[in-house]
PLY file of the C-alpha trace (Angstrom):
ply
format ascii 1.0
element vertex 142
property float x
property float y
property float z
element edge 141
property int vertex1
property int vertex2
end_header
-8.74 79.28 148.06
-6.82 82.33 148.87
-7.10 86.39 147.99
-3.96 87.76 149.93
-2.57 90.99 149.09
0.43 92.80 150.69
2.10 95.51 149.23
4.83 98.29 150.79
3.67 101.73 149.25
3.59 105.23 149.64
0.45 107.08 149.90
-0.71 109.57 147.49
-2.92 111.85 149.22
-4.23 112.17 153.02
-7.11 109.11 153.30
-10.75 110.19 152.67
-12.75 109.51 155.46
-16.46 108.63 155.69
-19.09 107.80 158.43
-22.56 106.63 157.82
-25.41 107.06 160.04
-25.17 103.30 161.43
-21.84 104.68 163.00
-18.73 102.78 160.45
-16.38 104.55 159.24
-14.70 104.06 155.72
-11.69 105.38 154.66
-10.19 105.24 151.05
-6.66 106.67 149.99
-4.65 105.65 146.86
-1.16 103.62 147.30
1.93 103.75 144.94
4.39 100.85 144.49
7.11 101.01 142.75
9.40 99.07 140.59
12.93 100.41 139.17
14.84 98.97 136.26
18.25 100.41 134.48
18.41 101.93 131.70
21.54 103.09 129.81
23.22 103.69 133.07
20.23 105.52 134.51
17.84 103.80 136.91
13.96 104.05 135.85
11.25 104.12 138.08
7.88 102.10 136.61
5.26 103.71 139.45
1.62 101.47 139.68
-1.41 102.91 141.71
-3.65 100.87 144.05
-7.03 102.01 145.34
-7.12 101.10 149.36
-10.60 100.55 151.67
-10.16 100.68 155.12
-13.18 99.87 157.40
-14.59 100.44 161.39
-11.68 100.62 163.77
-8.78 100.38 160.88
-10.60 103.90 158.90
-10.29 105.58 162.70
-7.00 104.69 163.12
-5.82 105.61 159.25
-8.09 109.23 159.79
-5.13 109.54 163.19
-1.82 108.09 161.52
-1.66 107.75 157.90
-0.78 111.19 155.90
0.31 111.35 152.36
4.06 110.39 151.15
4.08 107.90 153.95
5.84 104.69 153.75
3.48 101.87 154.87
3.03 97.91 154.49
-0.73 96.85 153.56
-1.98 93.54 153.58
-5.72 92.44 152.52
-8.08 91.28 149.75
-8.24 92.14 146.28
-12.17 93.10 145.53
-13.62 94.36 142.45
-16.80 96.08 142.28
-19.25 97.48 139.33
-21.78 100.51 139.22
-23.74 102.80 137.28
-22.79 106.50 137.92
-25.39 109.32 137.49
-25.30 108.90 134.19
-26.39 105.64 133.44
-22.78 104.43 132.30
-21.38 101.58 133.62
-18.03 101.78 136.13
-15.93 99.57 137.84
-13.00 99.36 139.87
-10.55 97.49 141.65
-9.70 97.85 145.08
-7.69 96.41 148.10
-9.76 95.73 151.06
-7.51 96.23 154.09
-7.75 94.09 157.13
-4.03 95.38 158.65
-1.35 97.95 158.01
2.18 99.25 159.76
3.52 102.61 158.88
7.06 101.94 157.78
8.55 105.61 157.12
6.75 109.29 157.73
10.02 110.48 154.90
10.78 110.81 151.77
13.31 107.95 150.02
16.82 109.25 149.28
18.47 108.33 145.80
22.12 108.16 146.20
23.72 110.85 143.65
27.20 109.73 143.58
26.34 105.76 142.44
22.66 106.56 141.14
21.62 103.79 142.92
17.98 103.11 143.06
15.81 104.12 146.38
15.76 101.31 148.92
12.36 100.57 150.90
12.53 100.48 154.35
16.33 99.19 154.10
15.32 96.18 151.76
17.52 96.29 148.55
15.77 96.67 145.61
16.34 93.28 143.11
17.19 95.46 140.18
20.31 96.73 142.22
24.01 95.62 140.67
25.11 92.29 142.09
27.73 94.05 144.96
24.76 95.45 146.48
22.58 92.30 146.27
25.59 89.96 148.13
23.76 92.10 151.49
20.22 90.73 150.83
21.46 87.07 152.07
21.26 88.75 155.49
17.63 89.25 155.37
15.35 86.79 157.28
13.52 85.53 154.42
0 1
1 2
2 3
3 4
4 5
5 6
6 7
7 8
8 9
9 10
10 11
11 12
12 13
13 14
14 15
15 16
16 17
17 18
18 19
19 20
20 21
21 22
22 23
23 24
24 25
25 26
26 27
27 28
28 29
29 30
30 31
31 32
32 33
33 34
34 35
35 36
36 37
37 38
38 39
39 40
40 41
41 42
42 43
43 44
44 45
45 46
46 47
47 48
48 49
49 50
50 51
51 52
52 53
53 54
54 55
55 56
56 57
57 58
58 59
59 60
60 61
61 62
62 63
63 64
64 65
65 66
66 67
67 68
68 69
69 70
70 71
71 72
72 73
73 74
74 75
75 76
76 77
77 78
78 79
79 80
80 81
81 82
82 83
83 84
84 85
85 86
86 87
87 88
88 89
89 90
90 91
91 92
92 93
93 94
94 95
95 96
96 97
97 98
98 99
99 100
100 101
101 102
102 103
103 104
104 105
105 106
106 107
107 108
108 109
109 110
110 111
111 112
112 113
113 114
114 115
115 116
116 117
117 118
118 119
119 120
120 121
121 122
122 123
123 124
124 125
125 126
126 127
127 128
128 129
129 130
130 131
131 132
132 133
133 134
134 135
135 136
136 137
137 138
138 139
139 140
140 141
């Protein structure tokens, strides 16, 4: 069986570090991906938000590298776990457990005005893109 994730986000805030007493250190930051489809003319952008663990030597590297709005590429495990909060209700979430990640970009992406042309990430052209544009993905290695 396999639980793979990899997604190519931005982050939303600086990650939130942590360090018990037995010496690990946990880190936690949220991740946006994003999706953009046209509509009458305009280009949309559909934005989801992923809740990223990092663990040991990966949380003391993120605490060093990662800062919010960058680009980066995260691969890992999807987990899900449940709790009861102080009050006695029942919570859950969903998280990515991260066993690698690359920062792709420390900027911000750049929309092109004059064809409205939807953001590219990290150079990769975006599938929603009009078919001119597209003709350049056969020169990607995959």
């Amino acid at each position: 069986m396999i639980n793979r994730v990899t997604l190519v986000g931005r982050l939303g805030k600086n990650p939130e570090i942590r360090y018990f007493e037995n010496g690990v250190v946990f880190a936690k930051f949220s991740l946006a991906t994003s999706d953009y489809y046209q509509k009458e003319g305009d280009w949309i952008e559909s934005t989801e938000w992923h809740n990223i663990v990092l663990w040991r030597e990966l949380a003391q590297r993120a605490e060093k590298n990662l800062k919010s709005g960058y680009l980066v590429f995260i691969e890992g495990k999807l987990t899900y776990r449940k709790w009861r909060d102080a009050d006695g209700r029942e919570r859950e979430i969903t998280e990515i457990v991260a066993d690698k990640y690359r920062i792709m970009s420390k900027t911000e992406p750049q929309t092109n005005p004059e064809t409205n042309a939807a953001p590219t990430i990290g150079g990769f052209i975006n599938n929603n893109q009009n078919k001119e544009n597209a003709a350049a993905s056969d020169d990607l290695p995959f």
